[in-house]
C-alpha positions in Angstrom: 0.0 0.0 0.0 2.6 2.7 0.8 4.9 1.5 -2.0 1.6 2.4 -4.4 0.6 6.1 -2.5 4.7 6.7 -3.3 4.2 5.8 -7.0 0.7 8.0 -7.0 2.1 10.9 -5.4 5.7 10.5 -7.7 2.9 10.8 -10.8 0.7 13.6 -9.2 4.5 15.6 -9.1 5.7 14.0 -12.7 2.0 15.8 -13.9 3.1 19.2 -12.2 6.4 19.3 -13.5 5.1 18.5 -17.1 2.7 21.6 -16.4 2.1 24.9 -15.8 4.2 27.2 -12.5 1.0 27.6 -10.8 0.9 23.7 -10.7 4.3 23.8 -9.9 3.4 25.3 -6.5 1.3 22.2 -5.4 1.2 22.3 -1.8 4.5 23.6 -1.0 5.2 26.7 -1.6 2.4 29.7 -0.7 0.2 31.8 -3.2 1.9 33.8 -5.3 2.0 35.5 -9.0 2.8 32.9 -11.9 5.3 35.9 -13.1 7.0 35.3 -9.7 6.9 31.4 -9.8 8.4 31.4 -12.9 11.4 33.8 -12.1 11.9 31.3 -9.1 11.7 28.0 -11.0 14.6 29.6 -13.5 16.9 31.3 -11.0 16.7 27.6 -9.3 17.8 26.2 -12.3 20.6 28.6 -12.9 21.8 28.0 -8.7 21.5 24.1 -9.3 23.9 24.5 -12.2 26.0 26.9 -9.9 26.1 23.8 -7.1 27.1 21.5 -10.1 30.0 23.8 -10.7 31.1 24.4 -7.2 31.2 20.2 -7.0 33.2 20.0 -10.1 35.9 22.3 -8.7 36.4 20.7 -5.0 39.6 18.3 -4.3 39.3 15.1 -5.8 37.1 15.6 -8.6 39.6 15.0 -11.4 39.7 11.4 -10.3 36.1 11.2 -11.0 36.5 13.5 -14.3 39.2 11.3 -15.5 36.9 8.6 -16.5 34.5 11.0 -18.8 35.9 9.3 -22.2 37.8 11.8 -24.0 37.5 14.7 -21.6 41.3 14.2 -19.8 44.7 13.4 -20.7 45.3 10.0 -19.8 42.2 9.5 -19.0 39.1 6.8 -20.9 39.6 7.3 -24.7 37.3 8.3 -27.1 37.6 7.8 -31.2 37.9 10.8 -33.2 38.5 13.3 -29.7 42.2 13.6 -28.3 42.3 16.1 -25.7 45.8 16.6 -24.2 44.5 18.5 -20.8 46.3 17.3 -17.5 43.2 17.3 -15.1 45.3 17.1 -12.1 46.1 21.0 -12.9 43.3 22.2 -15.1 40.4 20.3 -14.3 38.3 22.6 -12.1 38.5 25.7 -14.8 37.7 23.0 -17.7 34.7 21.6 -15.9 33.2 24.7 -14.9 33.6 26.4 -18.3 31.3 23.7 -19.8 29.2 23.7 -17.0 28.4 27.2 -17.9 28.6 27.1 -21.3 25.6 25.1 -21.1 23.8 27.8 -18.6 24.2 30.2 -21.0 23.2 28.4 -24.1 20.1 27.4 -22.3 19.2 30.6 -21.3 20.6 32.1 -24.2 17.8 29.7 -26.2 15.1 31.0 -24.0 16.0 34.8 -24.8 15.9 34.1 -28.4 12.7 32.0 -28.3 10.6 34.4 -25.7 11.2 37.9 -27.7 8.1 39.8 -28.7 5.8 38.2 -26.5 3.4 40.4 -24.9 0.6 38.5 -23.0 0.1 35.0 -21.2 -2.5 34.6 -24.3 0.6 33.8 -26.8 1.6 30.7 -27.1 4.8 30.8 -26.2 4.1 31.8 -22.7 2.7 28.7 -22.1 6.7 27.1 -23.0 7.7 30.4 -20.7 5.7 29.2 -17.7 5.6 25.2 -17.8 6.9 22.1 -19.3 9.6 22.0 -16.4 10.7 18.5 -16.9 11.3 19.0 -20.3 13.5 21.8 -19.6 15.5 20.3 -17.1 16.2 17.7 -20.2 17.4 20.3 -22.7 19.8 21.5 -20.0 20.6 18.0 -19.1 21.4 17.1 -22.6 23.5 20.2 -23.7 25.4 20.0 -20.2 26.7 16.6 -21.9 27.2 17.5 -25.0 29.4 20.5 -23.7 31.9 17.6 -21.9 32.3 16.2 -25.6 33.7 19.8 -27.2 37.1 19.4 -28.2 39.7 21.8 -26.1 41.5 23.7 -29.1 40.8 27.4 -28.4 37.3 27.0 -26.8 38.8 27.9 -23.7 40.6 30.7 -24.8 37.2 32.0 -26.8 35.1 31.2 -23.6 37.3 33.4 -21.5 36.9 36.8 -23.3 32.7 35.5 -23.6 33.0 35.3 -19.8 34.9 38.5 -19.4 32.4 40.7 -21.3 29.5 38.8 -19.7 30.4 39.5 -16.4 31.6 43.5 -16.9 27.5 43.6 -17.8 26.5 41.7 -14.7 28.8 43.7 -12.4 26.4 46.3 -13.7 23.5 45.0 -13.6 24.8 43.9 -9.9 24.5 47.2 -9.1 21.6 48.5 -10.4 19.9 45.9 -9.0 21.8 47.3 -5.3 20.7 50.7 -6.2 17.2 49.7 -6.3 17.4 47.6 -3.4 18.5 50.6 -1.3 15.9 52.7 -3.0 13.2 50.3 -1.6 14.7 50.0 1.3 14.9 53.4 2.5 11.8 54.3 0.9 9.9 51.5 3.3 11.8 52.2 6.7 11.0 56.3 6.1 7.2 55.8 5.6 7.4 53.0 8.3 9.0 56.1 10.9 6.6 58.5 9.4 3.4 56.5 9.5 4.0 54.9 12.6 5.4 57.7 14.6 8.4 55.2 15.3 11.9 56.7 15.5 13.1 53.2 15.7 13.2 53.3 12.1 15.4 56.3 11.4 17.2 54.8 14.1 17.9 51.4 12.2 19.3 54.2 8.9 22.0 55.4 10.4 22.9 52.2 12.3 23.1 50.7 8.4 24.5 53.5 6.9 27.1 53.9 9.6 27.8 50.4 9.2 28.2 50.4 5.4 30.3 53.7 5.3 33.0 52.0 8.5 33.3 48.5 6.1 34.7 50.8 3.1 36.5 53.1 5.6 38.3 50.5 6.6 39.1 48.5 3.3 40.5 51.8 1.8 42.7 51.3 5.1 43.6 47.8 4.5 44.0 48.0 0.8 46.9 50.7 1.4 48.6 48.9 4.1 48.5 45.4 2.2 47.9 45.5 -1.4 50.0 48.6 -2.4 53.8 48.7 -2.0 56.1 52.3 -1.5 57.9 51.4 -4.7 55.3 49.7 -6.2 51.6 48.6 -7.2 51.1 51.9 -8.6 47.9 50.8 -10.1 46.7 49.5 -6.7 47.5 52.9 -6.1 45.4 55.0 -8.7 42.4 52.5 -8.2 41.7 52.5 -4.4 42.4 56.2 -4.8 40.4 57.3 -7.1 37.2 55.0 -6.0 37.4 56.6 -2.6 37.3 59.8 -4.2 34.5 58.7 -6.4 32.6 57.9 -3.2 32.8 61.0 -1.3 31.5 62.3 -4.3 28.5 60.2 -4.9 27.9 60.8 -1.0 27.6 64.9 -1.4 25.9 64.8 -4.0 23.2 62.2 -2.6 22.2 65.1 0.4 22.8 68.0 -1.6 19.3 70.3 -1.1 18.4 70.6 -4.7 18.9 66.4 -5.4 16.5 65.8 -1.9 14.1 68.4 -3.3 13.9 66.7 -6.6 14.2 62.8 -4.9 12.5 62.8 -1.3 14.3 59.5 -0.9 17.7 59.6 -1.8 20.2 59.5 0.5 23.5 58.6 2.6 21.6 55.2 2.8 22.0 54.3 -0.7 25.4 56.6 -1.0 26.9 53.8 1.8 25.9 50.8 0.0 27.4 51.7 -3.2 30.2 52.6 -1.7 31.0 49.5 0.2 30.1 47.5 -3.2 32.5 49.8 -5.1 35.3 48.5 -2.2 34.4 45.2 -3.2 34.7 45.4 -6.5 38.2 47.3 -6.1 39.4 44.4 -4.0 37.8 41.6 -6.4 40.1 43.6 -9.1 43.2 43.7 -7.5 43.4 40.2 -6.1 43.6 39.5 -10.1 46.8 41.5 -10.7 49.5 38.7 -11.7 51.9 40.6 -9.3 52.3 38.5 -6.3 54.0 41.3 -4.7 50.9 43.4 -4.8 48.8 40.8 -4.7 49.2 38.8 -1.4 46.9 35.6 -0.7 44.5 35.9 2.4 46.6 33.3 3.8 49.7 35.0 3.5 48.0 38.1 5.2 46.0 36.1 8.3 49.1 33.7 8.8 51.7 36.7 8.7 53.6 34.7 5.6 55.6 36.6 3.9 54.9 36.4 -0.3 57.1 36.2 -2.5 57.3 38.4 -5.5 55.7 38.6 -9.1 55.9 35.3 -11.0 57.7 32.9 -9.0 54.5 31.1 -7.9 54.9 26.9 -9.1 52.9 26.7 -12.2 49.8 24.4 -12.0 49.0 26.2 -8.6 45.9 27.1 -8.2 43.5 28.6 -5.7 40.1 28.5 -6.9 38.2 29.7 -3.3 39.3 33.1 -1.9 37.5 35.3 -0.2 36.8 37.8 -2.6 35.0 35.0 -4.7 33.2 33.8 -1.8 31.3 37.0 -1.3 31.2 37.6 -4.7 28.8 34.2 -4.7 26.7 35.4 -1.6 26.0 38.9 -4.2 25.4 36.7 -6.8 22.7 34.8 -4.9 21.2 38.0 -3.9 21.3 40.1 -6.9 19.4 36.4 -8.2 16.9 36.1 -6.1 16.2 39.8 -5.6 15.9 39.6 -9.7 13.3 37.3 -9.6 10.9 37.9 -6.8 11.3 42.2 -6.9 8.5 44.5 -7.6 9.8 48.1 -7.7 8.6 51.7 -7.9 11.4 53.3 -9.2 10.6 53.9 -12.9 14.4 54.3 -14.0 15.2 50.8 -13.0 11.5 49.3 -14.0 12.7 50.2 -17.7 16.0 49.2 -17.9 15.1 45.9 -16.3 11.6 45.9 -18.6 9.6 45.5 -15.8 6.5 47.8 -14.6 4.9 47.5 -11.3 1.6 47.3 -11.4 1.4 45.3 -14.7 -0.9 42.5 -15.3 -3.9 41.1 -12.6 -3.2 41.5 -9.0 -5.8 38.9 -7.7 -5.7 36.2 -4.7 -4.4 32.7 -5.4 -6.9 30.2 -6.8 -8.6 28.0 -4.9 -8.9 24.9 -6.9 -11.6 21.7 -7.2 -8.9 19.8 -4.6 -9.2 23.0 -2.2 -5.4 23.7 -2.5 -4.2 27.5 -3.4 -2.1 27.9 -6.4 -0.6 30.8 -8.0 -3.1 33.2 -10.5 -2.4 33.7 -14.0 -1.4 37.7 -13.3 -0.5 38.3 -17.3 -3.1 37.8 -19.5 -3.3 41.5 -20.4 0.4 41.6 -20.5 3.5 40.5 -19.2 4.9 41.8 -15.8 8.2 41.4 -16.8 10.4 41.1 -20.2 10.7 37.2 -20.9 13.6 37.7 -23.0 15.3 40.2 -20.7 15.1 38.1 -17.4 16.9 35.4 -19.5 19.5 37.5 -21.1 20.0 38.3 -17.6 20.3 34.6 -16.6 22.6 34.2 -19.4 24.6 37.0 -18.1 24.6 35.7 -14.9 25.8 32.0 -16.0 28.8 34.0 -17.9 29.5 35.5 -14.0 29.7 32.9 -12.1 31.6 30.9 -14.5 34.6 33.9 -13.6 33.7 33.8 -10.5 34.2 30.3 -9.4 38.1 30.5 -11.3 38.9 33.7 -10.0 38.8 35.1 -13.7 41.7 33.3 -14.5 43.4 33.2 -18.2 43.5 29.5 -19.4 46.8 28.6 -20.8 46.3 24.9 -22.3 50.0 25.3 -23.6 51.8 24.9 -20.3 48.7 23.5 -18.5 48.2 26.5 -16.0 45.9 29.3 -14.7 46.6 32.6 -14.6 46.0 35.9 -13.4 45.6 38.7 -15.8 45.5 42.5 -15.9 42.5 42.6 -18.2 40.4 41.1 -15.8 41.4 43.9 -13.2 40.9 46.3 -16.0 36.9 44.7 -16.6 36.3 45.2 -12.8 37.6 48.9 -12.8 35.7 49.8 -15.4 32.7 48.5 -14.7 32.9 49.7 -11.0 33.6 53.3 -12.6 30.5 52.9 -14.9 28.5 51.9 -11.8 29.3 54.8 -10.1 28.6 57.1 -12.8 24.9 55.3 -13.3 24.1 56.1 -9.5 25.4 59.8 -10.2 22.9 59.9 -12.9 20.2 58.5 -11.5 20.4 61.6 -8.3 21.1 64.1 -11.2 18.8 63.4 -13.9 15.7 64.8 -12.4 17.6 68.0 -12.0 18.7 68.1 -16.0 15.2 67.1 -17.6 12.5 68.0 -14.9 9.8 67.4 -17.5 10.5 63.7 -17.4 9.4 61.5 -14.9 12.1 59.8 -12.8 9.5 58.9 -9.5 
């Protein structure tokens, strides 16, 4: 008897994952939008792949990858592939870069597939918002079919993919933090002024103390340990200028005329960027291929001295640091806040092709069974972009593909990783562009007040 209520109830979820999101829920998961199920059920998918990648790149794993035939030097043979990798060096960069390759061609299909489509009544909403199984397939199936590409330069040609990939993210990163704060802020202030509660203005400036201390005190710990007196001269210029950059974007965020024009800007938002910024610097310089300027955490918590630039053994490689550590926690955020938020700030709502407001706003459905499952909320039109939220996906695959190998430059020739100054160049750049978005977004009411920027 229980071995045929397992089977029933292993059918009743086999017909939920074959349907629609709002079958999807079941009886796990609350009432909610089918726009926000769906967001949920495809950010899951791109973290599941993330785990995979993380799994591929822990100790021992090359043992395991050895016996994918073709896929390691030395390792089970396959006719008509000969790749010449040594997985006891390369493997966890190799692994992960097909790992996300197939992310991103997944998502990538989905972006193409889902442009143009307006309402829940086309067709291809219905492929947006069920037929889970099947899409776990597709990803199955061109996850295996990316262990079968031959090395050659894919590696090489995946790298500068990943590299432009991610400079977008780290912007979309922050535009999503930008909004965040916005939301933020905006909530605790009506909470103080409609409740008569100073608690909340309290809780501000205990964040925005907070945020502003962290980046006070990485400037300070950037100087004393990743700049030199006769050296690291871009270390120099970089953790410089981005703490000038900071002050900046903090005057400007309290100046009269910018409150008058946005009620809710503030030091609150000014902090948070800032303290991002800091990570981003630090995430940039812990790629410079200068040992010298670039000491490992180790080196710095066990009082090891490092040796300078380019004597490191080759093969060596760290894949987990702490800068890529907290760049995952971001990543997870950024994620998740992607595909649940529903914002009022009209600057992001665009860029992100998203409109609060859009679509039905009604209660769950009750169905026949009596269980509560997520409405249908876009059958006048779509809450969100389809194609957008995947390109974003996609971006995001390309992100934490850099992410997990530190953004180091495969070299297939003498079988090692490396760091590389255009990867410190992406994440300077992008965290200058970042800081020149948040400029314009507490400026722009001020240039064109006929617009609206609420």
């Amino acid at each position: 008897m229980g071995a045929c209520l397992a089977l029933c109830s292993l059918a009743s979820c086999a017909s939920c994952l074959c349907g629609s999101a709002p079958c999807l829920l079941c009886c796990c998961c609350p009432s909610s939008n089918n726009s926000t199920v769906t967001r949920l059920v495809f950010s899951f998918f791109l973290l599941l792949g993330t785990l995979v990648s993380i799994i591929m790149i822990l100790p021992g794993m090359e043992t395991h990858l050895r016996e994918i035939p073709g896929f390691c030097q030395g390792g089970s043979p396959l006719p008509g592939i000969e790749n010449k990798v040594n997985c006891d060096i390369i493997v966890g960069y190799k692994s992960v870069y097909r790992m996300c390759f197939a992310m991103t061609c997944f998502f990538f299909l989905f972006f193409a597939i889902m442009i143009g489509v307006r309402n829940s009544k086309d067709p291809r909403a219905a492929v947006q918002n069920g037929f889970w199984f099947f899409k776990f397939l597709i990803l199955v199936g061109i996850t295996v079919g990316a262990f079968f590409i031959p090395d050659g330069t894919f590696h090489t040609v995946w790298f500068y993919f990943g590299a432009v990939g991610s400079f977008i993210f780290i912007l979309i990163q922050l535009i999503l933090l930008i909004d965040f704060a916005h939301s933020w802020n905006k909530v605790w202030v009506e909470n103080a002024e409609n409740r008569d509660n100073k608690c909340w203005f309290a809780g501000l400036l205990s964040f925005t103390i907070l945020h502003y201390a962290l980046a006070i005190a990485a400037v300070v710990l950037f100087y004393i340990y990743y700049t030199q007196p006769d050296d690291c001269t871009e270390h120099k210029v970089f953790i410089s200028l981005n703490l000038i950059f900071c002050v900046i974007i903090s005057i400007v965020s309290i100046l009269p005329k910018i409150q008058e024009a946005q009620p809710h800007s503030g030091l609150l938002q000014a902090s948070l960027i800032s303290l991002y910024t800091m990570y981003v610097t630090w995430s940039a310089m812990t790629n410079n291929p200068n040992r010298k300027c670039n000491p490992s955490l180790l080196s710095l918590v066990s009082n090891i001295t490092t040796q300078p630039s380019g004597d490191s053994t080759p093969g060596t490689v760290q894949w987990w640091d702490a800068q890529g550590i907290v760049g995952l926690i971001i990543f997870i955020f950024c994620t998740l806040y992607a595909s649940i938020r529903s914002s009022s700030n009209t600057q992001v709502n665009k860029l992100m092709q998203t409109e609060e407001g859009r679509g039905s706003a009604e209660e769950g459905v009750v169905g026949e069974d009596g269980i509560r499952r997520a409405v249908d909320n876009e059958e006048e039109a779509v809450t969100y972009s389809y194609s957008v939220f995947h390109f974003h996906l996609c971006l995001a695959s390309l992100y934490i593909m850099m992410t997990l190998t530190n953004w180091y430059q495969p070299d297939t020739t003498t079988q090692t990783m490396q760091s590389n100054m255009p990867a410190v160049w992406v994440k300077m750049v992008s965290s200058w562009l970042g800081l020149g978005l948040y400029l314009w977004t507490l400026i722009a009411p001020l240039l064109f007040p006929d617009r609206d920027f609420n």
